[in-house]
N, C-alpha and C positions, 0 to 999 in steps of 0.2 A: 340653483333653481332654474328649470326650464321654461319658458315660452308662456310666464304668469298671465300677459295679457296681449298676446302678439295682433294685437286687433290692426296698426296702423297699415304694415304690409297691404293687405286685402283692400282695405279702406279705398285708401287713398291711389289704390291701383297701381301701385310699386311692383306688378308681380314678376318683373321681369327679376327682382330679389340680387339686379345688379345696381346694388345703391349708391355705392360708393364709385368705382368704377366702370369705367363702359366696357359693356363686354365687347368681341369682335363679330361682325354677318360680312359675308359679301357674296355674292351672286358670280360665276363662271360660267358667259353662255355663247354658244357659235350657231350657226343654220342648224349642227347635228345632238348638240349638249346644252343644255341646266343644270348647272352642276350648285348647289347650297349649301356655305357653311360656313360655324361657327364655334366662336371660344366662349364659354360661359365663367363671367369670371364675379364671385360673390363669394363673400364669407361665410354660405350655409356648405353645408358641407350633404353627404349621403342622399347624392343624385340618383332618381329613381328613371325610369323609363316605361311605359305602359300603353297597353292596346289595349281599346274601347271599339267593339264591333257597333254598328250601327242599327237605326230601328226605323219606323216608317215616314219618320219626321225629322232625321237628323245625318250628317254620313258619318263613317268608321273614322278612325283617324289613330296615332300614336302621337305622343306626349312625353316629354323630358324636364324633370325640372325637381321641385323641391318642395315637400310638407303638400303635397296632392295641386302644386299651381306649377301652371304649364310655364316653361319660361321660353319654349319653342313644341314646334310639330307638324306633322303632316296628314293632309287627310285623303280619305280614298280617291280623291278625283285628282289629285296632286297637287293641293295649295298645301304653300307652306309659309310660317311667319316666325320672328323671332325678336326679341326686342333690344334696345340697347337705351341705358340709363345712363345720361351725363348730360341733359340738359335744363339749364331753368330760364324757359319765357314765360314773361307776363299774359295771363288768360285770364282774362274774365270769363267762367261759366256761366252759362245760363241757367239761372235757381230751376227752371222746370225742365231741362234738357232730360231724355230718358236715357233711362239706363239698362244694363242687362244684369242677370242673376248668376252669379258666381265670376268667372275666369274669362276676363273678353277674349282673348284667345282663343280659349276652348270653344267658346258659344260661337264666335265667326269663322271656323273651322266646321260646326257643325250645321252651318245656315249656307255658305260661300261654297259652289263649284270652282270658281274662277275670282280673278281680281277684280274685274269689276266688280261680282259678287262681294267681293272683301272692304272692296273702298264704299260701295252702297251701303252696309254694314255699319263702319266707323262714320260716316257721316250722319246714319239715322242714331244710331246710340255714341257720343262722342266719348270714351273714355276722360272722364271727370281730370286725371292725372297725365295726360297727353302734354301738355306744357315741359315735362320733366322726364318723360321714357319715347319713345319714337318704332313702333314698329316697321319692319321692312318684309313685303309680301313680294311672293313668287307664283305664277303658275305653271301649266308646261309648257304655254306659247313661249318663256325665256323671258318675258315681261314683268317686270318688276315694278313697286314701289314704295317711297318710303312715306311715311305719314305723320306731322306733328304742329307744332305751332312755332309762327312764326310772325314777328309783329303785332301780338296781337290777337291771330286769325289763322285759325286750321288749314295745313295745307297739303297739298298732294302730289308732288314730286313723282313722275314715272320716268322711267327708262327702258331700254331694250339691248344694254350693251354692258358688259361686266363693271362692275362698281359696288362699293361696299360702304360701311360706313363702323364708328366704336373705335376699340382703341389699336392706333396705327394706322388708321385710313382715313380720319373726321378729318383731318385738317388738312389734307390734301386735294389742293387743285384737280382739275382732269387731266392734266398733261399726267402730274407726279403720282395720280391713281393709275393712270395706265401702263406707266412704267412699274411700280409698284405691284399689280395682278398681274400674277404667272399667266402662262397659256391655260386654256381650258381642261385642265386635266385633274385628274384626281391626286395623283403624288403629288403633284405642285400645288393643288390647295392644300396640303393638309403640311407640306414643307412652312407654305406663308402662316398656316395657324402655330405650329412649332415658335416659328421666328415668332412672334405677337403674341405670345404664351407669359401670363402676368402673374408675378411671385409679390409677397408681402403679404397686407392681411387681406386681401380681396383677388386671392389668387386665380389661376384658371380650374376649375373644378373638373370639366369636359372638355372634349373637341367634339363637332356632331357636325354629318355631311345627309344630307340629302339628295334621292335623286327623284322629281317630280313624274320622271318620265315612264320609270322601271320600277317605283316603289323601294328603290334600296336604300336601307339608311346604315349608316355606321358610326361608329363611336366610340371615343377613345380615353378611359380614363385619366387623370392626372399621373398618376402613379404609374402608367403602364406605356408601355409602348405597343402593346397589341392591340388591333382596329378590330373590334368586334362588328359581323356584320348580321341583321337583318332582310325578311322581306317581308315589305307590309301585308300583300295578302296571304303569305301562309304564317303569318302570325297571326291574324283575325281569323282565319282557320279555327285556330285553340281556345275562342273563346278570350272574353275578357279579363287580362292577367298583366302581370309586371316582372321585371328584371332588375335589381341593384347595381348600379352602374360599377362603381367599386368593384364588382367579384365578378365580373364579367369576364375578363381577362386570367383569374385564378380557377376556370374552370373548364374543360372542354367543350363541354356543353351542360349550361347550368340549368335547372329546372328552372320553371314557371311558378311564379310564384300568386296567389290570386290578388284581388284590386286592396288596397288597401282603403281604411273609410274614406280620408280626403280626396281619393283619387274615383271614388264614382260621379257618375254625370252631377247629383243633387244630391251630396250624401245626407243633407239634412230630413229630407224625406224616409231615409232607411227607418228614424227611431222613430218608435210613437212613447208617448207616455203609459207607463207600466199602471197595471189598476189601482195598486196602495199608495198613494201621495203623503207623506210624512208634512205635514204643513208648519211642521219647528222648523226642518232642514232646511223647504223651500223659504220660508220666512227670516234664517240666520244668510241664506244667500244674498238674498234681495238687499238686505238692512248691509250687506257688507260692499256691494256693487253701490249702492244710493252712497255710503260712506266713502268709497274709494272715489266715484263721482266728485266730489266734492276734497279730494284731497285729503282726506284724513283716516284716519286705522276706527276701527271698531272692537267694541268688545266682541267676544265669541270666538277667536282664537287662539292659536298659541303663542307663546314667544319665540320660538325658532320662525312662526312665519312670519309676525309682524315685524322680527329683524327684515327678514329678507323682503318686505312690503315697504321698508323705511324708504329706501336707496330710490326705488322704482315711484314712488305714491304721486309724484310729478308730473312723470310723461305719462303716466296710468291713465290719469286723470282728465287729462287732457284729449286723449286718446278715446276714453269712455266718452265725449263729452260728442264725440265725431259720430258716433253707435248710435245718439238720440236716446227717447227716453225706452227704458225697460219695460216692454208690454207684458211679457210670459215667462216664467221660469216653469217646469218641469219636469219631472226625475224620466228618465228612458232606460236606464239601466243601472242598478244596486248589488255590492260586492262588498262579503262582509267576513273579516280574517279577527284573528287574535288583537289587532289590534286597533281596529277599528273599521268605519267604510268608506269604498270608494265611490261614488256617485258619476252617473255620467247627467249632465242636465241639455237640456236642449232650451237655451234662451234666445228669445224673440226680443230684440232692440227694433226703433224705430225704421232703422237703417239697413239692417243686417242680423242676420242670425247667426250661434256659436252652437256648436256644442263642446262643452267643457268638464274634463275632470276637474270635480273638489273632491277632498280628502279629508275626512274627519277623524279625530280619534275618539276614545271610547265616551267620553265626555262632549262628544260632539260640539267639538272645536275644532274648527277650518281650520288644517297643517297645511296644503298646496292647493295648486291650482294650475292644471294646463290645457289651452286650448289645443282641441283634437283637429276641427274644420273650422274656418272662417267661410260664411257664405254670403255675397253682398244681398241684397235685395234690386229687384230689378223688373219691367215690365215684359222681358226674352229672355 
């Protein structure tokens, strides 16, 4: 069973989807270079890449990452951010701190020319999960920073001299970082990500370089040794589209593939509710969401699912409990074969909206369930 209720991800602002291990960032800059880049190292696998052209209220920007959440990128004016997961400070949030809507990434990418822009950003909306992921921001000045908590209390760390941080650099001094970062140069970054290249179950997935100054980006599957390269503005040229990082490297030049639904700005907004509402359907969802809430199986399915609901019905629960309460369920799209339908629903939580495949069979009994988008709620 896939992704039955992958709500915490989003939630709790994990999107950097490096949970276990800390991925690698570090910054390469002289009077003449900014040079950016990193190891992305997680257990999701089928790393996508994407360019989002810009509108009258937001800039362009390119995006890499995983299930439509950014876990790095850059945008037209050449900020770039990336994140690294391996830390747990105590934070008390503040119950009314605001928040933004969807991927803070993305949204301070699309509000942010520059770092100050970026740091004004993270301080008006604090990422709720800042405590435990750390982003490090770049512009073209060469000026960097890294952002997180610390005792406590959010903090803002700047620099203006090569320095990195994740795994193989976190615990080194400035003497042992400086020895450690190669010269400013492009083969010797991508030499240090080679060496800092993490196997087991939270392997490197990518390498990804940026260049704030020229819009070059490149990237380097796991499986490959070939650096695919980019350029931001004649990719936003073509319109808003995507690349599978995977085949990147098996093709000479691989088509453009169009956005996938998690990867638009708001995919939640694409669906409306279709005119027929089936009020059984919506009504066997609810009563099984209210039931898993609480930990427990419901009638109205199968047995093949309630096995696979047994193992899960825990951190389900738990998880549902973070969404708030259930305000809306709504059918947006209905698909119906031999052996029963597939539903796409658009649900409104207190918190955060899904949209989610259920699957019924012909007796309309709930067989699966997988969430398509997670989208937070937010006031930007």
């Amino acid at each position: 069973m896939r992704n039955i209720y992958t709500f915490w991800l989003g939630l709790t602002f994990l999107l950097s989807n490096c949970v276990v291990n800390a991925c690698t960032v570090f910054l390469l800059t002289d009077d003449d270079n900014v040079f950016y880049f990193a190891n992305e190292n997680t257990s999701l696998s089928n790393a996508k890449i994407w360019f989002v052209p810009g509108g009258e209220d937001f800039y362009s920007a390119v995006y890499i990452g995983f299930n439509g959440a950014a876990e790095t990128g850059m945008n037209s004016e050449g900020l770039i951010f990336d994140w690294v997961a391996q830390f747990d400070d105590k934070w008390d949030v503040e119950p009314n701190i605001k928040t933004v809507r969807g991927n803070y990434g993305q949204r301070m990418l699309e509000q942010s020319a520059n770092l100050d822009d970026a740091i004004t950003f993270f301080k008006k909306y604090p990422p709720p999960s800042l405590s435990k992921v750390r982003p490090m921001i770049a512009d073209t000045s060469g000026a960097f920073a890294i952002i997180g908590v610390r005792d406590g209390k959010m903090f803002v760390d700047r620099y203006k001299h090569s320095h990195g941080m994740g795994t193989g650099l976190s615990d080194l001094n400035t003497e042992e970082m400086k020895k450690t970062l190669p010269e400013v140069s492009i083969p010797e970054g991508f030499k240090l990500l080679d060496r800092l290249r993490e196997k087991g179950p939270t392997p490197t997935r990518y390498s990804s370089f940026f260049n704030p100054r020229t819009g070059e980006i490149r990237i380097k599957h796991q499986g490959s040794f070939v650096v695919t390269k980019f350029q931001l503005s004649e990719e936003l040229k073509l319109g808003a589209h995507h690349y599978v990082v995977e085949d990147l490297h098996k093709h000479d030049k691989q088509k453009h593939l169009p956005l996938e639904i998690s990867m638009h700005r708001f995919p939640i907004d694409i669906y409306k509710p279709i005119e027929t509402q089936d009020p059984e359907v919506i009504k066997k969802v609810k009563r099984l969401i209210d039931s898993l809430n609480f930990g427990e199986l419901t009638n109205g399915t199968t047995k093949k699912f309630q096995q696979e609901l047994t193992s899960e019905i825990g951190s389900m629960s738990s998880e549902l409990k973070t969404l708030g309460e259930l305000q809306s369920a709504v059918v947006v799209n209905v698909e119906a074969d031999n052996d029963g339908s597939e539903y796409l629903f658009r649900l409104e939580f207190a918190n955060a909206f899904l949209l989610q495949k259920i699957r019924m069979d012909k007796s309309y009994r709930i067989d699966s369930m997988e969430t398509v988008v997670f989208e937070m709620k937010g006031q930007s």
